[in-house]
VOBA-1610 file (N, C-alpha, C; in pm, whole numbers, padded with zeros to 5 digits, always signed):
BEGIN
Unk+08506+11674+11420Unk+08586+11603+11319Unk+08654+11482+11383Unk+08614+11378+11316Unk+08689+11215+11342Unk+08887+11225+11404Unk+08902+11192+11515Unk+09073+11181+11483Unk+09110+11088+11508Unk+09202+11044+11416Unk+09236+10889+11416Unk+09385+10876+11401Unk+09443+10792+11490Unk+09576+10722+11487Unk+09615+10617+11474Unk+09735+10615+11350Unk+09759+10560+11267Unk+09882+10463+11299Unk+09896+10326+11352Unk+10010+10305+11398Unk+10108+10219+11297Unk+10185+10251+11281Unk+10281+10152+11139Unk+10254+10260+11039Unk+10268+10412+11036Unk+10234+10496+10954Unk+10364+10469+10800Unk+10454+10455+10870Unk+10551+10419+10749Unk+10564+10330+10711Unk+10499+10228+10701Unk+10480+10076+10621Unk+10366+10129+10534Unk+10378+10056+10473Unk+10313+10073+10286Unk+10182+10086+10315Unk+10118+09993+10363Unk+09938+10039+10385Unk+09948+10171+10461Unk+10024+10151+10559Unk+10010+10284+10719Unk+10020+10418+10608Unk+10065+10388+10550Unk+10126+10562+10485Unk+10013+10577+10372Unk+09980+10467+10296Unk+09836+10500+10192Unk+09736+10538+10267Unk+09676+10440+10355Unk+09576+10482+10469Unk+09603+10588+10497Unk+09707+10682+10527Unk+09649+10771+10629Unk+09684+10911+10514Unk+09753+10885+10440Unk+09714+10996+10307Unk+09583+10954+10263Unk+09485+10866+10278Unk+09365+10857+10228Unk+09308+10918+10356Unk+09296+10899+10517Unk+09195+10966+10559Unk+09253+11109+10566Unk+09335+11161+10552Unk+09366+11316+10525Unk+09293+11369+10392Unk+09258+11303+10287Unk+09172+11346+10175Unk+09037+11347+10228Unk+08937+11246+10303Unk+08853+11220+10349Unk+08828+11350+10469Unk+08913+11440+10529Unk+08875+11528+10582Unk+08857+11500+10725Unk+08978+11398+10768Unk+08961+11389+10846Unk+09124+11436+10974Unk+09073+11450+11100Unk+09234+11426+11158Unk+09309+11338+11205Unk+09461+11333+11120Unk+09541+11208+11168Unk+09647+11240+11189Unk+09684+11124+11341Unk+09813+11175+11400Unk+09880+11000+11364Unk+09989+11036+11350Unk+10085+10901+11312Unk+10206+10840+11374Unk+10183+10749+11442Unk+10321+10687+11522Unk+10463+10669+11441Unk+10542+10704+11449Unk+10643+10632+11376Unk+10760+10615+11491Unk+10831+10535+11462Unk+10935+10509+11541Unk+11092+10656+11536Unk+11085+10637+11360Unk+11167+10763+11329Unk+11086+10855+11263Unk+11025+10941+11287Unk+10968+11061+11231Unk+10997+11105+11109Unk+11113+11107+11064Unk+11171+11186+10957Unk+11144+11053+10837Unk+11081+10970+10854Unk+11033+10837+10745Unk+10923+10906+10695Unk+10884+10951+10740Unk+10691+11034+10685Unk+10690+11147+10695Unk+10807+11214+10659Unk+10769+11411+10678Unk+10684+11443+10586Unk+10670+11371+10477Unk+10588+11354+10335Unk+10421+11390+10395Unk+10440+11304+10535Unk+10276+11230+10580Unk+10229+11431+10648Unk+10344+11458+10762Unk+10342+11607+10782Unk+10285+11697+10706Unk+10388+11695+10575Unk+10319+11818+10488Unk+10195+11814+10472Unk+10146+11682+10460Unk+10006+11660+10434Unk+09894+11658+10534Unk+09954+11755+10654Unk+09866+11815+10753Unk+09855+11672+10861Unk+09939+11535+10856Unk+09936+11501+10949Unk+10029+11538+11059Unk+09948+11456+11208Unk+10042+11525+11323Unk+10143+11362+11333Unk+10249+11437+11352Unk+10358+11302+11371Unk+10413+11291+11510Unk+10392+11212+11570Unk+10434+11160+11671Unk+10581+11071+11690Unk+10659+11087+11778Unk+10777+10975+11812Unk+10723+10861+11902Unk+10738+10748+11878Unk+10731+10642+11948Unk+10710+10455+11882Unk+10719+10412+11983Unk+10735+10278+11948Unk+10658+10206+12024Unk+10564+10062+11961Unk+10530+09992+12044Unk+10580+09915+12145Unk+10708+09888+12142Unk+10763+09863+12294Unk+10717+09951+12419Unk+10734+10029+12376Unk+10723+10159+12492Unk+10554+10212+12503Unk+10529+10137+12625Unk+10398+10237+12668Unk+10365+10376+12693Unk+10463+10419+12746Unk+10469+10629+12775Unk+10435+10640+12626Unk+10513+10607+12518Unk+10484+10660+12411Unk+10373+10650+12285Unk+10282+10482+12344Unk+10159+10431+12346Unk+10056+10578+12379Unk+10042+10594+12485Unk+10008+10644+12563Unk+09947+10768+12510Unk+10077+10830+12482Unk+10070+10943+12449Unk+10014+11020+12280Unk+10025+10892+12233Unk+10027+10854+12071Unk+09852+10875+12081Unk+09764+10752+12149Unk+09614+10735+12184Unk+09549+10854+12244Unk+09627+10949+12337Unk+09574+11029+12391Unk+09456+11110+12331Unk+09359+11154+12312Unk+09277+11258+12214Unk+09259+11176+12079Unk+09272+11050+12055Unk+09151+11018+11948Unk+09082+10944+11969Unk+08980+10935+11871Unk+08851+10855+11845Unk+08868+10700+11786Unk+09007+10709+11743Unk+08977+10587+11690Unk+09120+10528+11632Unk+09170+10392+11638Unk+09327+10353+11640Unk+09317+10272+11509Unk+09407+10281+11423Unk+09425+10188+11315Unk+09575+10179+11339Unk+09548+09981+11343Unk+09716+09928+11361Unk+09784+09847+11242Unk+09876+09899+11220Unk+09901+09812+11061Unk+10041+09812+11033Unk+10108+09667+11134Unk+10282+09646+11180Unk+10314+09547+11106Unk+10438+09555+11067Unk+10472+09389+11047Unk+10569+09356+11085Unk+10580+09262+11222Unk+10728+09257+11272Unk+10798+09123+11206Unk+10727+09119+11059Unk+10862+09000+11022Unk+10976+09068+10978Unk+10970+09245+10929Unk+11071+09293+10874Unk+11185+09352+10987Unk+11256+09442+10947Unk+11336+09441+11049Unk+11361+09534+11138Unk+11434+09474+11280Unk+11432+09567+11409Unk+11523+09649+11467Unk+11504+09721+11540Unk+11623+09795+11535Unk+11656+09778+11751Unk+11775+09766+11736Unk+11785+09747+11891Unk+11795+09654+11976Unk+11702+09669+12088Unk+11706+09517+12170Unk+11627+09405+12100Unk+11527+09484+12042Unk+11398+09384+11990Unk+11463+09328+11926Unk+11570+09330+11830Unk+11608+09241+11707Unk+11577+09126+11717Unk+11648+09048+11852Unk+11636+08951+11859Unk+11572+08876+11938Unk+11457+08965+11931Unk+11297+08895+12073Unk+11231+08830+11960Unk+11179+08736+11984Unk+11054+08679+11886Unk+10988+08760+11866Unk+10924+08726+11732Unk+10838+08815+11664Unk+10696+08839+11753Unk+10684+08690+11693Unk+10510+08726+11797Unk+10487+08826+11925Unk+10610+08766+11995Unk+10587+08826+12151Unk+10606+08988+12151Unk+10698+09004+11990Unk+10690+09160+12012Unk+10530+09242+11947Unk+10477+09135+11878Unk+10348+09229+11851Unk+10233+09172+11942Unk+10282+09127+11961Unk+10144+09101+12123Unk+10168+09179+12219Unk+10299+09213+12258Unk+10378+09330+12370Unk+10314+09482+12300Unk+10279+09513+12176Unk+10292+09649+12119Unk+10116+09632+12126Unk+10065+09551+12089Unk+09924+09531+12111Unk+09852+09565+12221Unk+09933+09502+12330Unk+09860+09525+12470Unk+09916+09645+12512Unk+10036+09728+12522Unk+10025+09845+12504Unk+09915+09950+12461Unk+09859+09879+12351Unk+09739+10016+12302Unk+09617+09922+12329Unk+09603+09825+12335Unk+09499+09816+12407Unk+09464+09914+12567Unk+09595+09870+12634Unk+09569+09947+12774Unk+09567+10054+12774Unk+09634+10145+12680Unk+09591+10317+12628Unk+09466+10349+12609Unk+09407+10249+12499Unk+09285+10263+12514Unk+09170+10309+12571Unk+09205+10180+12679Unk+09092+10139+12767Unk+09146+10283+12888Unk+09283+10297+12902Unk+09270+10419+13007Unk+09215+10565+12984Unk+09170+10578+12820Unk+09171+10724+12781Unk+09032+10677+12725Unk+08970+10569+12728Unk+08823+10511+12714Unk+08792+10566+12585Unk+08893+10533+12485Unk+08862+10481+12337Unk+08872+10358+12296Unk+08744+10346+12244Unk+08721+10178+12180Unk+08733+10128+12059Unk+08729+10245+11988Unk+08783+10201+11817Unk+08871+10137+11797Unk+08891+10016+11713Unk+09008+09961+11712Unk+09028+09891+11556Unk+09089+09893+11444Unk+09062+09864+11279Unk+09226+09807+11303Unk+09250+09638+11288Unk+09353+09556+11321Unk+09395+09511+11167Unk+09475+09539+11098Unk+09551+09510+10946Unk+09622+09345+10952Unk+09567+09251+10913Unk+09637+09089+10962Unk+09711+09056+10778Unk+09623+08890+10773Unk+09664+08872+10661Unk+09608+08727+10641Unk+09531+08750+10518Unk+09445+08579+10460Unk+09566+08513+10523Unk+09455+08390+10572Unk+09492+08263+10614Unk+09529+08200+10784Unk+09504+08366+10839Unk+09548+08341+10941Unk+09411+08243+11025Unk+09470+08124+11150Unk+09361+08058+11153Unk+09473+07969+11255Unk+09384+07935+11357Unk+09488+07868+11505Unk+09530+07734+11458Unk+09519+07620+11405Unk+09582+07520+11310Unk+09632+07558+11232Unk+09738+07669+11158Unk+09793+07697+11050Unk+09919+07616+11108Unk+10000+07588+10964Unk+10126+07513+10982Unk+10255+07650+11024Unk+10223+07783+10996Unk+10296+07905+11038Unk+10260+07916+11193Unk+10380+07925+11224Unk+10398+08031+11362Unk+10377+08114+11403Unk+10364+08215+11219Unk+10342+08372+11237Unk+10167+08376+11210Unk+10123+08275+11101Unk+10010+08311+11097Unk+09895+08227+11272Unk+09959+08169+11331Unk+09921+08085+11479Unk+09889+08207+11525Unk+10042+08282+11562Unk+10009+08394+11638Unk+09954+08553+11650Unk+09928+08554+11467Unk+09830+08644+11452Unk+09703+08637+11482Unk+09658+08501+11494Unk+09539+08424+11544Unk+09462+08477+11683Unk+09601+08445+11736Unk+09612+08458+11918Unk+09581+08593+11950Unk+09662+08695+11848Unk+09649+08841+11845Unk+09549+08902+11834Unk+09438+08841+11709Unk+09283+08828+11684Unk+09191+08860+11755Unk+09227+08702+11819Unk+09128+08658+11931Unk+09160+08773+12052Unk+09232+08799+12083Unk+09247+08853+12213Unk+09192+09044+12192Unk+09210+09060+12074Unk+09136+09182+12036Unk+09047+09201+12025Unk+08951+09066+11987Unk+08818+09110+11962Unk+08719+09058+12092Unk+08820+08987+12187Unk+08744+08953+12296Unk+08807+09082+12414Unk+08841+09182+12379Unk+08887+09277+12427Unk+08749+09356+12529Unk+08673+09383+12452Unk+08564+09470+12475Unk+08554+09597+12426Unk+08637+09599+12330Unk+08624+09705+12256Unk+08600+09707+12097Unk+08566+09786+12060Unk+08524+09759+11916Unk+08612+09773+11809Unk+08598+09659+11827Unk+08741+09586+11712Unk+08695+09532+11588Unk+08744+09601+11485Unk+08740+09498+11367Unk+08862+09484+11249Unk+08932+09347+11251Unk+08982+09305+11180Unk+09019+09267+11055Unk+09078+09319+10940Unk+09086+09271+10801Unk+09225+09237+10748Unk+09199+09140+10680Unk+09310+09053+10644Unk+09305+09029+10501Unk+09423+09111+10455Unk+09417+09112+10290Unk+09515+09006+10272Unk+09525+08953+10127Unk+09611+08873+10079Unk+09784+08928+10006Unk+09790+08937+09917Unk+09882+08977+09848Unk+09839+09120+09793Unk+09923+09218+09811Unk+09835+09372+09844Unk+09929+09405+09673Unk+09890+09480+09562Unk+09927+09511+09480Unk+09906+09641+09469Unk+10031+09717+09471Unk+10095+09886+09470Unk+10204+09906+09459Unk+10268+09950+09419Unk+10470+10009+09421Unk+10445+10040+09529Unk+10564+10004+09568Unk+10634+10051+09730Unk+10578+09886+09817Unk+10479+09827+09787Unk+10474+09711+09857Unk+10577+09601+09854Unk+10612+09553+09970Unk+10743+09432+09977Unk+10690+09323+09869Unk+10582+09268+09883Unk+10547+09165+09844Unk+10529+09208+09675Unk+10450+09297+09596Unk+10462+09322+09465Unk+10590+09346+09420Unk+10697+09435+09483Unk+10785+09478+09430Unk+10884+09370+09394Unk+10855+09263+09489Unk+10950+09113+09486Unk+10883+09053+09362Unk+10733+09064+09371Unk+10673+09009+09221Unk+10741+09064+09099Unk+10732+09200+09053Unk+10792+09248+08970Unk+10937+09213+08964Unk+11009+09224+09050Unk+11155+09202+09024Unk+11176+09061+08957Unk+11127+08965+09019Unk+11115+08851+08937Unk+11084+08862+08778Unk+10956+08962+08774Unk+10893+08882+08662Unk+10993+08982+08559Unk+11077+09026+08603Unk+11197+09131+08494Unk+11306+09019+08482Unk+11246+08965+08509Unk+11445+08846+08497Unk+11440+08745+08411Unk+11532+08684+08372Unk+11491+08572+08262Unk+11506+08448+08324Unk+11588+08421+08471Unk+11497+08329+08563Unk+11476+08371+08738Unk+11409+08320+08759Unk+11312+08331+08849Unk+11331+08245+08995Unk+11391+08308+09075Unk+11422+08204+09189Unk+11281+08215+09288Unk+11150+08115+09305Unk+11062+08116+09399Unk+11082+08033+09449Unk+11030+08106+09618Unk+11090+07997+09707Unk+10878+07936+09707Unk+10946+07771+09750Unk+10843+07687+09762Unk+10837+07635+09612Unk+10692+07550+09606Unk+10702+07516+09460Unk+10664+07602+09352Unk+10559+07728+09396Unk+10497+07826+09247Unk+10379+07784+09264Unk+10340+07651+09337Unk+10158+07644+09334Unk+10104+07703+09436Unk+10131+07768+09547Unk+10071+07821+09686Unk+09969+07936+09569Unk+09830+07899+09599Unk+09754+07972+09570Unk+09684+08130+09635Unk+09735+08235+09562Unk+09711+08360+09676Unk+09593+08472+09619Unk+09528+08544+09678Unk+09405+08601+09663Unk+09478+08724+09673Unk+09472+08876+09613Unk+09542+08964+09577Unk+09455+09080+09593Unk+09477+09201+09617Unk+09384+09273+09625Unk+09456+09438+09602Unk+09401+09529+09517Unk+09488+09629+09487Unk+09509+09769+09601Unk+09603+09813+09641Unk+09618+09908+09751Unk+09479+09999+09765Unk+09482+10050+09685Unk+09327+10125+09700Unk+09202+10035+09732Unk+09166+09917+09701Unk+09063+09875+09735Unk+09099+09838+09901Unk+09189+09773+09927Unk+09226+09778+10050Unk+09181+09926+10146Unk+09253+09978+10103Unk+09212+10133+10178Unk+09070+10178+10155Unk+09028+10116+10077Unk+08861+10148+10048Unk+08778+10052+10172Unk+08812+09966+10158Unk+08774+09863+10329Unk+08783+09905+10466Unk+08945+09967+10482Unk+09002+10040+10603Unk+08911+10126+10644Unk+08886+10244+10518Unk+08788+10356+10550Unk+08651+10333+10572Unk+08596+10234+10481Unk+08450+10191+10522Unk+08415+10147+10628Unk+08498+10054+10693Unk+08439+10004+10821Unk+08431+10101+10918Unk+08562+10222+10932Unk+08578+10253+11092Unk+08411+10364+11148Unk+08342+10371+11068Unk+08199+10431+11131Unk+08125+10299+11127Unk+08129+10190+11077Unk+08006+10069+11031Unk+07988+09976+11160Unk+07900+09974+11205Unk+07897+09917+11308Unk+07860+09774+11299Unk+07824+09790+11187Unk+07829+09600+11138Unk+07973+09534+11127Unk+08047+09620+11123Unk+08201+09544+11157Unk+08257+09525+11255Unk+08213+09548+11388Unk+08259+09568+11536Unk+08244+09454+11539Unk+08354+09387+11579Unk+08332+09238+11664Unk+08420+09128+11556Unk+08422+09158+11419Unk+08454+09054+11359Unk+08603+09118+11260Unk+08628+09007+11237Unk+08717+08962+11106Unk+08703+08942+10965Unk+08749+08997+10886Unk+08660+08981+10684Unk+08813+08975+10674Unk+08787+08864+10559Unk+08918+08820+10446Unk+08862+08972+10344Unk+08981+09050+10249Unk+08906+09129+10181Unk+09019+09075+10046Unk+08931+09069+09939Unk+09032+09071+09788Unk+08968+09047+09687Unk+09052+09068+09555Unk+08928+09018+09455Unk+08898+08938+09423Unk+08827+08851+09315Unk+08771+08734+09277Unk+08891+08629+09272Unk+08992+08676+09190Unk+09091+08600+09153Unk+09196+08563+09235Unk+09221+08439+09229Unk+09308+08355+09330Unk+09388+08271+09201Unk+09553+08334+09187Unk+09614+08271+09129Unk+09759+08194+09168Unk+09809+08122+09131Unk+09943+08080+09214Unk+10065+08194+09200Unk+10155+08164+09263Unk+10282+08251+09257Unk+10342+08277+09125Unk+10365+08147+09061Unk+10406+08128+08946Unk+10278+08165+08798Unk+10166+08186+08828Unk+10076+08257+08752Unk+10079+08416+08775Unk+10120+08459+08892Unk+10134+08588+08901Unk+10258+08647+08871Unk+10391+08532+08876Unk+10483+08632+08788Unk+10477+08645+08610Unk+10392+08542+08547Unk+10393+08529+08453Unk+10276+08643+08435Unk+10187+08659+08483Unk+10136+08790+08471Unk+10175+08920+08441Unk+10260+08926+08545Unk+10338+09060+08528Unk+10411+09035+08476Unk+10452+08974+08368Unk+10594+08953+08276Unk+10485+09044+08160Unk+10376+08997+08141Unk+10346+08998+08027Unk+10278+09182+08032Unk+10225+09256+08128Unk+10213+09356+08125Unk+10378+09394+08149Unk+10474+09375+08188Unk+10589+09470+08138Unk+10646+09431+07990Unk+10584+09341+07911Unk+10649+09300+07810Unk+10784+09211+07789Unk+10804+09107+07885Unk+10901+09073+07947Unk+10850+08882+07917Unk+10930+08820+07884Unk+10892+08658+07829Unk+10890+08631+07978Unk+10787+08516+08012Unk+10782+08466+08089Unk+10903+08409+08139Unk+10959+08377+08272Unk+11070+08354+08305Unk+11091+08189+08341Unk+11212+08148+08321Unk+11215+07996+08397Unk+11256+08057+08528Unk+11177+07897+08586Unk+11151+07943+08769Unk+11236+07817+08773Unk+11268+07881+08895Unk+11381+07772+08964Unk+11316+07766+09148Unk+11275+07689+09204Unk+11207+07653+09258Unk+11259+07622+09373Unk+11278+07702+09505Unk+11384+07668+09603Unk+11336+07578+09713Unk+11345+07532+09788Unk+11276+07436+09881Unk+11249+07533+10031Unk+11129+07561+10084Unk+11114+07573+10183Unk+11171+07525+10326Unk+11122+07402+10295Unk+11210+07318+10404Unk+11350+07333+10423Unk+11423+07313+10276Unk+11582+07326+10321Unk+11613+07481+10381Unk+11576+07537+10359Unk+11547+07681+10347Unk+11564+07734+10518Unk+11436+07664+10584Unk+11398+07674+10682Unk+11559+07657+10797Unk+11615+07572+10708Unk+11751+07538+10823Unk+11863+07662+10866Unk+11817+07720+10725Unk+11917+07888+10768Unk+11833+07932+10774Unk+11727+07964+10850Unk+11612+08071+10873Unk+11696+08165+11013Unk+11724+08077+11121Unk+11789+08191+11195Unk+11945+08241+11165Unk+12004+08206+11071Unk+12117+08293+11008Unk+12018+08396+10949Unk+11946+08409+10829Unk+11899+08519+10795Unk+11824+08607+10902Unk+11777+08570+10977Unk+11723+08645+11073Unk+11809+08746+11157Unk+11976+08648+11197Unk+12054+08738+11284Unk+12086+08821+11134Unk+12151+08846+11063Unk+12203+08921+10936Unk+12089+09028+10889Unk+11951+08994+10900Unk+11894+09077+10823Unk+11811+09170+10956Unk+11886+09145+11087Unk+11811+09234+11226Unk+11626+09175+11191Unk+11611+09066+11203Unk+11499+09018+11211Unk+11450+08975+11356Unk+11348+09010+11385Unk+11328+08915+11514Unk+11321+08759+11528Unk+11340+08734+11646Unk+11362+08546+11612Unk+11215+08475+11591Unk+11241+08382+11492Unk+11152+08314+11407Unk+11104+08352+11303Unk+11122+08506+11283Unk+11067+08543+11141Unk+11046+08471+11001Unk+11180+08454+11012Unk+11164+08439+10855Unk+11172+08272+10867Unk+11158+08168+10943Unk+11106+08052+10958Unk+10968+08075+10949Unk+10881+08144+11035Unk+10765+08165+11027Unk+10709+08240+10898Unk+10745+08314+10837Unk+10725+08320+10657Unk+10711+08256+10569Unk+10851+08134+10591Unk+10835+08069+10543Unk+10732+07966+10516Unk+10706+07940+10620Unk+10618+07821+10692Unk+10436+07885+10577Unk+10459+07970+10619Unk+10322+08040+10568Unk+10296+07996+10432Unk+10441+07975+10345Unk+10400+07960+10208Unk+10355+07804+10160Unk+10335+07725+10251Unk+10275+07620+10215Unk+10142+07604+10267Unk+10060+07684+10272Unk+09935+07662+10278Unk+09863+07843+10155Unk+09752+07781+10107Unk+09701+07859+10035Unk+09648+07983+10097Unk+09676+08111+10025Unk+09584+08266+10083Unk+09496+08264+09989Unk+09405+08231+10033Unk+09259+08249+09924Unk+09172+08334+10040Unk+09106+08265+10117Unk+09022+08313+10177Unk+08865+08348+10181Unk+08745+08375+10199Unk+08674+08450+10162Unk+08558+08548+10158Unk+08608+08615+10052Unk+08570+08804+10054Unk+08468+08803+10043Unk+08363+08747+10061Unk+08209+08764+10095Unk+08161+08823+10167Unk+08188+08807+10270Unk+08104+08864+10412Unk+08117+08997+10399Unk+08244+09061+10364Unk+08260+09229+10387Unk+08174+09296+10284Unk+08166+09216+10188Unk+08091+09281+10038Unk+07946+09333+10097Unk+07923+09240+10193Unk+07741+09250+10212Unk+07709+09391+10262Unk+07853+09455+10340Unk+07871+09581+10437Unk+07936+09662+10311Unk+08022+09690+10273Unk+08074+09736+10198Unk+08063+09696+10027Unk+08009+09725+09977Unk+07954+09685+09821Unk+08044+09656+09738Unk+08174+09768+09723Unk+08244+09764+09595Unk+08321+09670+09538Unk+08335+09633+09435Unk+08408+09488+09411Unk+08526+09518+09358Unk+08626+09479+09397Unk+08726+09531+09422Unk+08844+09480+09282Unk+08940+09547+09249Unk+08997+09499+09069Unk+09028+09358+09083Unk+08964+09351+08940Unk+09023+09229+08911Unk+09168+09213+08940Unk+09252+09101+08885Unk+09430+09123+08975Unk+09470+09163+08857Unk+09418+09106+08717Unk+09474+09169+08619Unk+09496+09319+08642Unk+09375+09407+08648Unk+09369+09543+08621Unk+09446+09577+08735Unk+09479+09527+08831Unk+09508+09589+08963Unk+09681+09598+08914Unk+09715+09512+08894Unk+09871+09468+08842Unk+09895+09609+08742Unk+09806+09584+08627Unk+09861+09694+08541Unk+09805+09871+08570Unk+09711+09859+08701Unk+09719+10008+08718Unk+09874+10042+08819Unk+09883+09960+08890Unk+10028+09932+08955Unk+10137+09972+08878Unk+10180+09908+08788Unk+10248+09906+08711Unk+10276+10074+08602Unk+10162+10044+08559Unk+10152+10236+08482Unk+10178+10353+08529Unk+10085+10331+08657Unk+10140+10418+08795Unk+10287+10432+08790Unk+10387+10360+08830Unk+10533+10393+08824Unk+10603+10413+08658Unk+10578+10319+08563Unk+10617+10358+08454Unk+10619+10491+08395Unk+10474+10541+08422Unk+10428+10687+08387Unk+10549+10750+08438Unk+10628+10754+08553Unk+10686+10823+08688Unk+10822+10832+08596Unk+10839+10749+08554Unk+11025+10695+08498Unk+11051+10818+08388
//
């Protein structure tokens, strides 16, 4: 039986993923920093581990006895400790080469890397530069690495939808940038339908796939979207400036325990388009993944049903 470890188990993909390969029949052990975030993941016959990517002993020990690593972090959110205030990048390149070198010492090569459309070494972001760097250095690793980079991920519990929805409930609408950054969207399950397909496919070793569905709409088309599946009038948007924005980026950063540059480097991201494209993975993996409409309102029903 496959065993696979799951790192970023309590971030929104980490925790779908690995309640999906526990249905799939397979074994998964899960990093978390605080354990008691995923006892949920426990009951469900995963093994939970303590540790953090800072720390190699606990790298280490995390990689020990599996077949295969799925990493899926996001250090723009927030840190707890010394890291708070280390740059971002340097802390996921530091947590990277950690399990790379676990890896390579316990001579497992599996490696399934969670990024994000657009990333690309000329980007005007910092964060998407150095996911680039992160990329590259994984897949020239020598181990079998493959990379996917979704756009705007649509599920409750996601940062990025749940900020969609909250908007599109209001009668106005503060987006930062102008509302035209065009983004490619893709629904939590089809995502996790990618995750799971590749890690046996050996046509994915080596590379990188943008994954999402057909539709690429702007910010301001996607809250008006979801206005209209909650039944909610489209909202006036009030349109904040990036740039000015950018000047308190490290006030929000010290206040919100961000690492340094974060949320400059977020920012930065929203002036170039997440489209991307989802071709290449289709040829390996077939299924075509929801439209954003349907994806939005199975999202959506999903929690309403719940209320």
């Amino acid at each position: 039986m496959t065993f696979v470890l799951v790192v970023g188990a309590s971030g929104f993909v980490g925790r779908q993923l690995a309640q999906t390969l526990v249905s799939q029949g397979l074994r998964v052990r899960c990093l978390a920093r605080n354990p008691s975030r995923i006892d949920d993941l426990a009951r469900l016959g995963c093994q939970v581990v303590q540790g953090d990517l800072a720390d190699p002993t606990s790298i280490e020990r995390a990689v020990q006895g599996v077949d295969a690593v799925y990493i899926s972090i996001h250090t723009l959110s927030q840190q707890s400790g010394n890291t708070a205030r280390k740059d971002f990048a340097d802390l996921e390149m530091t947590g990277i080469r950690h399990v790379l070198t676990a890896c390579q010492k316990f001579a497992m090569r599996r490696v399934i890397y969670v990024t994000s459309l657009g990333i690309r070494p000329n980007a005007t972001s910092s964060w998407t530069r150095g996911r680039w760097t992160i990329e590259q250095y994984l897949l020239r690793s020598g181990l079998e690495v493959t990379v996917i980079r979704p756009g705007q991920i649509v599920g409750r519990g996601g940062h990025g939808f749940e900020s969609m929805v909250g908007q599109a409930r209001k009668s106005t609408a503060f987006v930062i940038g102008n509302g035209k950054q065009r983004v490619r969207g893709i629904a939590i399950d089809d995502l996790v339908y990618y995750l799971t397909g590749v890690l046996d496919e050996q046509r994915s070793f080596g590379h990188a796939f943008d994954v999402g569905c057909d539709d690429v709409l702007t910010t301001d088309e996607m809250i008006d979207l979801t206005a209209d599946f909650l039944g909610k009038k489209h909202p006036r948007k009030i349109h904040l400036s990036a740039s000015l924005l950018r000047i308190v980026a490290p006030l929000i950063e010290r206040i919100a325990k961000m690492p340094k540059g974060a949320a400059q480097g977020a920012l930065d991201a929203m002036r170039s388009d997440l489209d991307g494209n989802p071709m290449p993975i289709r040829r390996i993996l077939p299924r075509r993944p929801l439209p954003y409409r349907d994806a939005v309102a199975r999202a959506l029903h999903t929690k309403e049903s719940l209320i």
